[in-house]
MIDO-324547 format. One record per atom (N, C-alpha, C): residue number from 1; residue in one letter; chain; atom name; x, y, z. Coordinates in pm, 1 decimal, padded with zeros to 6 digits. Example, Ala and Ser with C-alpha at 12.3 -4.5 7.8 and 13.67 -1.06 7.14 Angstrom:
<pts>
[1, 'A', 'A', 'N', [01319.0, -00569.0, 00780.0]] [1, 'A', 'A', 'CA', [01230.0, -00450.0, 00780.0]] [1, 'A', 'A', 'C', [01320.0, -00330.0, 00780.0]] [2, 'S', 'A', 'N', [01285.0, -00225.0, 00708.0]] [2, 'S', 'A', 'CA', [01367.0, -00106.0, 00714.0]] [2, 'S', 'A', 'C', [01290.0, 00003.0, 00787.0]] 
</pts>
This chain:
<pts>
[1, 'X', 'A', 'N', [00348.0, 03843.3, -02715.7]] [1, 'X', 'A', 'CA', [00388.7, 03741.6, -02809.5]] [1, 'X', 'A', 'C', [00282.3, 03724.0, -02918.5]] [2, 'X', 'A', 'N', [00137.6, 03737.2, -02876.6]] [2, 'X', 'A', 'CA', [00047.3, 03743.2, -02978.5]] [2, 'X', 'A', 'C', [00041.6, 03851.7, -03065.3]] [3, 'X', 'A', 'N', [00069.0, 03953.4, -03026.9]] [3, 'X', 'A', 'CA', [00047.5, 04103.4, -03111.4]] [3, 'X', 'A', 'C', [00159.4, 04048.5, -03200.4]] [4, 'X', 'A', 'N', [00310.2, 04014.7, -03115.7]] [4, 'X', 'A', 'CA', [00417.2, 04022.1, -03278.6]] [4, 'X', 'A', 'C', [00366.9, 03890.0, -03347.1]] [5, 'X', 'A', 'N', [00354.8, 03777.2, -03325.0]] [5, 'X', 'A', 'CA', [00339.2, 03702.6, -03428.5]] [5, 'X', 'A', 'C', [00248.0, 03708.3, -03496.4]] [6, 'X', 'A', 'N', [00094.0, 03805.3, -03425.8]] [6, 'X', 'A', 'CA', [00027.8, 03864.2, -03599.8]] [6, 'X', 'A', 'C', [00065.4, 03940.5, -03658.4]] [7, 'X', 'A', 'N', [00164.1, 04015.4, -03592.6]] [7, 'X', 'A', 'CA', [00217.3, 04135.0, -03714.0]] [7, 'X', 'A', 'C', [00253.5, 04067.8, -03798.4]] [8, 'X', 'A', 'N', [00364.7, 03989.0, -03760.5]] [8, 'X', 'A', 'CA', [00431.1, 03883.3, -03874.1]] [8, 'X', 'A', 'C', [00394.5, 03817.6, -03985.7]] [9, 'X', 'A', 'N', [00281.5, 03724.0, -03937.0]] [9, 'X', 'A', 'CA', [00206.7, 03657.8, -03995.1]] [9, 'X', 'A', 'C', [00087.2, 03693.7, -04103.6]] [10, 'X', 'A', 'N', [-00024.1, 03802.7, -04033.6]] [10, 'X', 'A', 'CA', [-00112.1, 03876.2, -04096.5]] [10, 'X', 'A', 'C', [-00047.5, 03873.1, -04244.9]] [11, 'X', 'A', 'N', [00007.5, 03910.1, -04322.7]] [11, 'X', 'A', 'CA', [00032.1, 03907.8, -04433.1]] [11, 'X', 'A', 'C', [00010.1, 03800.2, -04497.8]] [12, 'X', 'A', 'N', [00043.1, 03685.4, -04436.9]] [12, 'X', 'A', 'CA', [00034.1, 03538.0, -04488.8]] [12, 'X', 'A', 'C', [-00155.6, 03479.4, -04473.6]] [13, 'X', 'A', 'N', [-00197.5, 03614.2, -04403.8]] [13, 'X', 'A', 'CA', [-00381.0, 03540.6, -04388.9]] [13, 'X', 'A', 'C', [-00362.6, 03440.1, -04243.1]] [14, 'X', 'A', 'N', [-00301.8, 03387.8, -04179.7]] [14, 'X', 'A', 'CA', [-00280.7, 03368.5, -04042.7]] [14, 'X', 'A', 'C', [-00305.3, 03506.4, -03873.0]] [15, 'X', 'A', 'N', [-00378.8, 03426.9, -03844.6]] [15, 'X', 'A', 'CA', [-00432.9, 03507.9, -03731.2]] [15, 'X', 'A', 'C', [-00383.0, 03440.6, -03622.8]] [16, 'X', 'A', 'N', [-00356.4, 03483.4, -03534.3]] [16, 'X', 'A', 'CA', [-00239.6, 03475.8, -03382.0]] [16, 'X', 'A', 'C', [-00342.9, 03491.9, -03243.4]] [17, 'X', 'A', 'N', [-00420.3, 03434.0, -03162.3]] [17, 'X', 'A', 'CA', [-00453.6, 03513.1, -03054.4]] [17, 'X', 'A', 'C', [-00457.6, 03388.6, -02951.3]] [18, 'X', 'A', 'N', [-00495.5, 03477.9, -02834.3]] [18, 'X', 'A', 'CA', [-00464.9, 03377.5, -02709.1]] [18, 'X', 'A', 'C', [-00605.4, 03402.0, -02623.7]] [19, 'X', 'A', 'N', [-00586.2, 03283.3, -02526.9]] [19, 'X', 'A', 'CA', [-00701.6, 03257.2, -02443.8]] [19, 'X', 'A', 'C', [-00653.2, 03276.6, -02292.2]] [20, 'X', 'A', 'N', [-00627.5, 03317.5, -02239.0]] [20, 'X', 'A', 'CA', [-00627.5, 03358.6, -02125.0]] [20, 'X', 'A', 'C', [-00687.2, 03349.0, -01983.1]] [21, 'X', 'A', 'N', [-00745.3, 03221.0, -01952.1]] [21, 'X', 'A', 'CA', [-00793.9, 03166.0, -01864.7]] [21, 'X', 'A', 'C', [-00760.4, 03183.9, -01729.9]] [22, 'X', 'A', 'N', [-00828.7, 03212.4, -01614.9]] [22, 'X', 'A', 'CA', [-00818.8, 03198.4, -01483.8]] [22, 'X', 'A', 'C', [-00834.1, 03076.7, -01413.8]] [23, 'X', 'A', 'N', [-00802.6, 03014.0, -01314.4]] [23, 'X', 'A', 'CA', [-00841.2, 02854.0, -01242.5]] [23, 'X', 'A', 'C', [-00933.7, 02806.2, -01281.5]] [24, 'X', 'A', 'N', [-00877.2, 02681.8, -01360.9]] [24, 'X', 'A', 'CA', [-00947.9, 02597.0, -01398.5]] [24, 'X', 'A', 'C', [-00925.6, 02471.1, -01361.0]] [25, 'X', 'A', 'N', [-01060.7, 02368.2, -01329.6]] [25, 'X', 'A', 'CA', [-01087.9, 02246.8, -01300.5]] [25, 'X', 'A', 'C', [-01049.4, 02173.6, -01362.8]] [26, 'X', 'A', 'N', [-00927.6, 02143.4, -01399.4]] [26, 'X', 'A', 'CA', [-00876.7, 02065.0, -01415.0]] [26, 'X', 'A', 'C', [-00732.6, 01954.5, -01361.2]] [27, 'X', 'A', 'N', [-00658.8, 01880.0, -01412.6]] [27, 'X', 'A', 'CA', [-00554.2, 01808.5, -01337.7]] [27, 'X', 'A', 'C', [-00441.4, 01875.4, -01307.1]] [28, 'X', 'A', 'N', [-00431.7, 02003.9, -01387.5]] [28, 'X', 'A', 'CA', [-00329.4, 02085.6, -01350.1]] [28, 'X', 'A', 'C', [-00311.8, 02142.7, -01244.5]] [29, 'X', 'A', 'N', [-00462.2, 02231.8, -01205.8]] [29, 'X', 'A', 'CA', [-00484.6, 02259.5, -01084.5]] [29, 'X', 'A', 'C', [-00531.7, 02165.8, -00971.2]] [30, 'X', 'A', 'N', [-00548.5, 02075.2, -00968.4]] [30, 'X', 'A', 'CA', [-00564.5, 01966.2, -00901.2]] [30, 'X', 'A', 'C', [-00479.6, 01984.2, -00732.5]] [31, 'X', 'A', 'N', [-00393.4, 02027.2, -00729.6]] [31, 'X', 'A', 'CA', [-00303.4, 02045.7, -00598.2]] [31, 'X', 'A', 'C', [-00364.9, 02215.6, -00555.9]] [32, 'X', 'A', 'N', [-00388.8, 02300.4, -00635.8]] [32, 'X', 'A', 'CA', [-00395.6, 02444.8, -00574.0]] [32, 'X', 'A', 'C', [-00549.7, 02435.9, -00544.4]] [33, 'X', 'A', 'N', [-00622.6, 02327.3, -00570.6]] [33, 'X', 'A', 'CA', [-00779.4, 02354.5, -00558.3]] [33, 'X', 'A', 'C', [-00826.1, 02240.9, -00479.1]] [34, 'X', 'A', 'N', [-00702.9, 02156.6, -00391.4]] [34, 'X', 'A', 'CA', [-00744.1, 02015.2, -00331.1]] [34, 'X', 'A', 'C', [-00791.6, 02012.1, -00134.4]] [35, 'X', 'A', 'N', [-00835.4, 02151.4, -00132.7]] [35, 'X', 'A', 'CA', [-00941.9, 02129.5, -00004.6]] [35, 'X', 'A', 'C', [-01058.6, 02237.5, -00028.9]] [36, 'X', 'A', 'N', [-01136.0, 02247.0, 00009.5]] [36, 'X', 'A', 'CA', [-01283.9, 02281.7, -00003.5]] [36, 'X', 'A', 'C', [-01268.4, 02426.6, 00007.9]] [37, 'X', 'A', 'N', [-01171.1, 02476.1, 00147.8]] [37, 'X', 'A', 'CA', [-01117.5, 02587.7, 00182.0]] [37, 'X', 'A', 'C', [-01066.5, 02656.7, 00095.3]] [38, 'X', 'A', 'N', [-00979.8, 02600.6, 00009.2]] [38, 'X', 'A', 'CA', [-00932.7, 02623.3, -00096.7]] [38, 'X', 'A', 'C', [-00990.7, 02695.5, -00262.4]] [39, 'X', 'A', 'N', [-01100.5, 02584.6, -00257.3]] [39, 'X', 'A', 'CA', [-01153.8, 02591.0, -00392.2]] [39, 'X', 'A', 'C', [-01298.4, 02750.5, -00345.4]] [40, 'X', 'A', 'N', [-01335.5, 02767.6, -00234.7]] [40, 'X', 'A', 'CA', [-01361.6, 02883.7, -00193.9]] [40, 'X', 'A', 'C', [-01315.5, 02990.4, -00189.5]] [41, 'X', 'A', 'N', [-01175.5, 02983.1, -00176.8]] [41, 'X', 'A', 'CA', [-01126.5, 03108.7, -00175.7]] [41, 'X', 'A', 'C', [-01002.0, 03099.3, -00339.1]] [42, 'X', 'A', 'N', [-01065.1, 03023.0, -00377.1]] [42, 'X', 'A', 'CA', [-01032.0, 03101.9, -00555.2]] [42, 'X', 'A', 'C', [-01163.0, 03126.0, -00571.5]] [43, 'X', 'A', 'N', [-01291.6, 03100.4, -00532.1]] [43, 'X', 'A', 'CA', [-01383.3, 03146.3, -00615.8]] [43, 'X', 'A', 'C', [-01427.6, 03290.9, -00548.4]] [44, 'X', 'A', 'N', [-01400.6, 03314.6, -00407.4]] [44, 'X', 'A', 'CA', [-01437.2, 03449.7, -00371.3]] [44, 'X', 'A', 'C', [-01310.5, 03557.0, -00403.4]] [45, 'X', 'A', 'N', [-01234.6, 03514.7, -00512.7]] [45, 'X', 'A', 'CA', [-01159.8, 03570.5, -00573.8]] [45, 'X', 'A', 'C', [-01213.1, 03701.9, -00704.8]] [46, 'X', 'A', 'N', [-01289.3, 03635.0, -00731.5]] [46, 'X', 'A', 'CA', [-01351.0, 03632.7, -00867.6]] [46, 'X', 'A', 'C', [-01481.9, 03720.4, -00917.1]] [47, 'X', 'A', 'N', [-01478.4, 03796.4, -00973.4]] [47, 'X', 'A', 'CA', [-01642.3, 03876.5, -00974.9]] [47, 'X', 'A', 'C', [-01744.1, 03768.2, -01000.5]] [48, 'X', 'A', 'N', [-01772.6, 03641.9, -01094.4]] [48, 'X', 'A', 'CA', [-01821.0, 03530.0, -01130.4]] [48, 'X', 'A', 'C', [-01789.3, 03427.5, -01003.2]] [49, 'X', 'A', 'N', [-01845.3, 03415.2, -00890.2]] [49, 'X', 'A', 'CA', [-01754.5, 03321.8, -00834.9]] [49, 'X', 'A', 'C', [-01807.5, 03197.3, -00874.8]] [50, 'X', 'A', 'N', [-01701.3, 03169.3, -00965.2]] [50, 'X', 'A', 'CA', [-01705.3, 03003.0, -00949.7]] [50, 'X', 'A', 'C', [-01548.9, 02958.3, -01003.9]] [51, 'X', 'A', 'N', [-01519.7, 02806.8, -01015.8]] [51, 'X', 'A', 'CA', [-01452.2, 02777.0, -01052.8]] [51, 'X', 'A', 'C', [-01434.1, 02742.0, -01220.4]] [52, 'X', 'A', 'N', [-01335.0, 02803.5, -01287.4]] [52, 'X', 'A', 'CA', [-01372.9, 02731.7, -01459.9]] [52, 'X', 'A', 'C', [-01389.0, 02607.0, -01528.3]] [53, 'X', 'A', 'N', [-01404.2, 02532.8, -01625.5]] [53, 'X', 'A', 'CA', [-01415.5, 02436.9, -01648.9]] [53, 'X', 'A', 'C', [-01377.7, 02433.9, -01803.3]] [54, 'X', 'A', 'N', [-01373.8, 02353.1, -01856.1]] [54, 'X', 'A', 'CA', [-01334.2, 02297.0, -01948.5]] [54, 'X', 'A', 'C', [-01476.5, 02395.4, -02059.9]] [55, 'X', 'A', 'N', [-01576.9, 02353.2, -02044.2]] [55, 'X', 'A', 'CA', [-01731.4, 02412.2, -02106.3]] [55, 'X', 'A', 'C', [-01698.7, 02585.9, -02073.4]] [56, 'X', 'A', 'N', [-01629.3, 02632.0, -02035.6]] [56, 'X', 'A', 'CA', [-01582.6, 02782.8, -02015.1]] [56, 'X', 'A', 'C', [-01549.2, 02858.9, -02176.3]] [57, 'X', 'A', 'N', [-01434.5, 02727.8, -02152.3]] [57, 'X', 'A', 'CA', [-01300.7, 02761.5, -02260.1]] [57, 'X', 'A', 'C', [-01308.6, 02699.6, -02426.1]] [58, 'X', 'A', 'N', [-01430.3, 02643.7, -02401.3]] [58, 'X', 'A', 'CA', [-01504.6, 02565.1, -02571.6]] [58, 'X', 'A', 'C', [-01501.9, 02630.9, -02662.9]] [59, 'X', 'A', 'N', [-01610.3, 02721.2, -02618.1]] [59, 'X', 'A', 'CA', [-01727.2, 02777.3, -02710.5]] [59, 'X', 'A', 'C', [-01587.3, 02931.1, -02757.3]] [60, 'X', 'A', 'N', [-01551.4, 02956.1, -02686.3]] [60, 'X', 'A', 'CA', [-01440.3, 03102.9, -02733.2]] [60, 'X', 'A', 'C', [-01359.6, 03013.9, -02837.4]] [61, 'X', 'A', 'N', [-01251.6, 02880.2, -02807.6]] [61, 'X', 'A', 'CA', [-01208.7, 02785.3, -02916.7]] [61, 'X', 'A', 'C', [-01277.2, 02788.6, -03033.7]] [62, 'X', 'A', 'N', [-01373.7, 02757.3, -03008.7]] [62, 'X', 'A', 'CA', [-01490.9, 02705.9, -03167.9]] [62, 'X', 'A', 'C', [-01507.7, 02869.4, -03226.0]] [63, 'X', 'A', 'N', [-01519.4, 02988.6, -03168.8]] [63, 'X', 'A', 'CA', [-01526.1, 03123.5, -03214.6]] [63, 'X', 'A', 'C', [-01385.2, 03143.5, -03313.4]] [64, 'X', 'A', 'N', [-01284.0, 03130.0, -03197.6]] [64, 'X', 'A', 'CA', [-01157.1, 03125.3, -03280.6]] [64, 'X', 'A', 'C', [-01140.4, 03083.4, -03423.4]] [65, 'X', 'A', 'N', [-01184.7, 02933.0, -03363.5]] [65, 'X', 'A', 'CA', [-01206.6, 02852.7, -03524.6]] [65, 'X', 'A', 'C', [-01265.8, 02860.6, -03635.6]] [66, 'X', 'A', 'N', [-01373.2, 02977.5, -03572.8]] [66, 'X', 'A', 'CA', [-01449.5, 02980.7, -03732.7]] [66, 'X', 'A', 'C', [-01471.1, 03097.1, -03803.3]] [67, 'X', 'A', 'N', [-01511.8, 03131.6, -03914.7]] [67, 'X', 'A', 'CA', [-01514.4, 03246.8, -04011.5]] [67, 'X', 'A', 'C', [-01596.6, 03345.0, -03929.6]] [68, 'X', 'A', 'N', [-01627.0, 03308.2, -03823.1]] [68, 'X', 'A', 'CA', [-01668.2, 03451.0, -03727.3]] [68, 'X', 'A', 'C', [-01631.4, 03514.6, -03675.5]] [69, 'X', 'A', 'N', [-01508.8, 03484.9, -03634.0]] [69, 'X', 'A', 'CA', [-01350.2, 03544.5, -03570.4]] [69, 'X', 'A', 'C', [-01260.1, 03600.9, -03713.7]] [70, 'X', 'A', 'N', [-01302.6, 03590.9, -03833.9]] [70, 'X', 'A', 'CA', [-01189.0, 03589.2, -03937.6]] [70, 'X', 'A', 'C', [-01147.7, 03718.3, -03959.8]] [71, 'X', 'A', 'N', [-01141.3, 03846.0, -03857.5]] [71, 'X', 'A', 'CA', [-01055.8, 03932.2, -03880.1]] [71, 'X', 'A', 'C', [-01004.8, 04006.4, -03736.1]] [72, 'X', 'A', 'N', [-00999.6, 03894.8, -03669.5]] [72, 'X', 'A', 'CA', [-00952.4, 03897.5, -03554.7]] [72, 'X', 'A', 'C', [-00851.7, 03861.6, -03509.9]] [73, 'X', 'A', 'N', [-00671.8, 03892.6, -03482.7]] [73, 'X', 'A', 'CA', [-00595.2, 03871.3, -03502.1]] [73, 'X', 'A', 'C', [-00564.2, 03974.2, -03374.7]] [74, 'X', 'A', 'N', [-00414.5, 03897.2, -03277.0]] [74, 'X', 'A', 'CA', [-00324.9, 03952.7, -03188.8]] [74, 'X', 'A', 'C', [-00384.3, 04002.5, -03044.0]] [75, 'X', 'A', 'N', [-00469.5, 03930.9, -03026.6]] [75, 'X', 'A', 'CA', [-00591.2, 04013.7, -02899.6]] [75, 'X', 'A', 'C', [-00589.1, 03875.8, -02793.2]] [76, 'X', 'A', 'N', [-00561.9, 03874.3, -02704.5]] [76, 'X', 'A', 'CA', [-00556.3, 03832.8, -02554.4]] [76, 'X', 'A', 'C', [-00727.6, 03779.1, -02478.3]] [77, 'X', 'A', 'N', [-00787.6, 03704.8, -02541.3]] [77, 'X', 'A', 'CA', [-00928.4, 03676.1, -02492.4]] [77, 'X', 'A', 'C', [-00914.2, 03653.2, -02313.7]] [78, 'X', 'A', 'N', [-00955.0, 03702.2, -02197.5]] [78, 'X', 'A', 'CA', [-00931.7, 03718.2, -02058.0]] [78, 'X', 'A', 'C', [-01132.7, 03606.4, -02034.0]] [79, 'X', 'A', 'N', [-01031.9, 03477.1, -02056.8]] [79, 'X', 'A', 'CA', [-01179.4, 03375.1, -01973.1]] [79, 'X', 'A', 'C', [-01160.3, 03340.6, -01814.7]] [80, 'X', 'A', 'N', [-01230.0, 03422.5, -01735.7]] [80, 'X', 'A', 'CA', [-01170.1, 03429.6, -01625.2]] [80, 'X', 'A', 'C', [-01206.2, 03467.8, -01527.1]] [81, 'X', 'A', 'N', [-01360.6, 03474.3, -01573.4]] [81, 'X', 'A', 'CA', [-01477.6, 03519.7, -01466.8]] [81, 'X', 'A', 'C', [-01464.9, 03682.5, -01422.2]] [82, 'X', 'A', 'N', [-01454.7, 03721.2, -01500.1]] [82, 'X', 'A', 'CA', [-01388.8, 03906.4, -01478.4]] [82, 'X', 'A', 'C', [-01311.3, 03920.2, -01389.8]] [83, 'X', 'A', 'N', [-01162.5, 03838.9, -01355.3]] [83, 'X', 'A', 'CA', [-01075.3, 03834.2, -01252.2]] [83, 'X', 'A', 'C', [-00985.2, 03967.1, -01324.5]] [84, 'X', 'A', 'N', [-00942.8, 03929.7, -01385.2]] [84, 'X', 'A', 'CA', [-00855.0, 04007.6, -01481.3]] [84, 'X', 'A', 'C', [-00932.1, 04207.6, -01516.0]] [85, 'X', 'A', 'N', [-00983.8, 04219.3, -01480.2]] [85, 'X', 'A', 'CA', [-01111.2, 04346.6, -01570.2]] [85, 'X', 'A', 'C', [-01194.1, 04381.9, -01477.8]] [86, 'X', 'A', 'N', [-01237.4, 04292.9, -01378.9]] [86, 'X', 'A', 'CA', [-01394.9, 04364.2, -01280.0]] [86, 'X', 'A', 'C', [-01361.3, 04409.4, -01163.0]] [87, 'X', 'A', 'N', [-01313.5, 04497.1, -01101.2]] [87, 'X', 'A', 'CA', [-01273.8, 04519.9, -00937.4]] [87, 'X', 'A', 'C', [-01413.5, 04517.7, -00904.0]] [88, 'X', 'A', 'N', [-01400.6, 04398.0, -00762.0]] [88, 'X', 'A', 'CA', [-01482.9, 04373.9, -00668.6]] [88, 'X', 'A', 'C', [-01543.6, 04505.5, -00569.6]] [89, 'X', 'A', 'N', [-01666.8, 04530.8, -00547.9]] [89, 'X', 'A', 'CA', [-01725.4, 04630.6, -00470.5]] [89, 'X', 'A', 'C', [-01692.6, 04637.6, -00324.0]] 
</pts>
């Protein structure tokens, strides 16, 4: 969905991309992360084990946002503790 709506768009100077996050600490996950047992075994999930947070998913936002990203368009950012990309040893 990101690749076509920069195709689309790109012409207009609009850039399209997504953030792609793994479990995060927040209220959403609140039920899949609500015993200890739990919140362990999403993090021994994970090449990074930990759980994400809000301070994860900032600083890539504020990249997005600014003329440092400005020819960066249709690309899938994977914040996610290398869940997505790192096979475990």
């Amino acid at each position: 969905m990101a690749r076509s709506a920069a195709a689309s768009y790109a012409k207009d100077n609009l850039r399209v991309n997504v953030i792609a996050p793994s479990i995060m600490d927040t209220n959403m996950s609140q039920k899949i992360l609500s015993s200890e047992a739990a919140v362990e075994l999403s993090k021994s999930m994970h090449p990074i084990s930990k759980i994400g947070d809000t301070s994860d998913i900032i600083p890539v936002v504020k990249w997005l946002l600014s003329d440092d990203s400005k020819w960066i368009t249709g690309q899938t950012i994977h914040v996610d503790g290398g869940f997505s990309t790192v096979k475990p040893r």
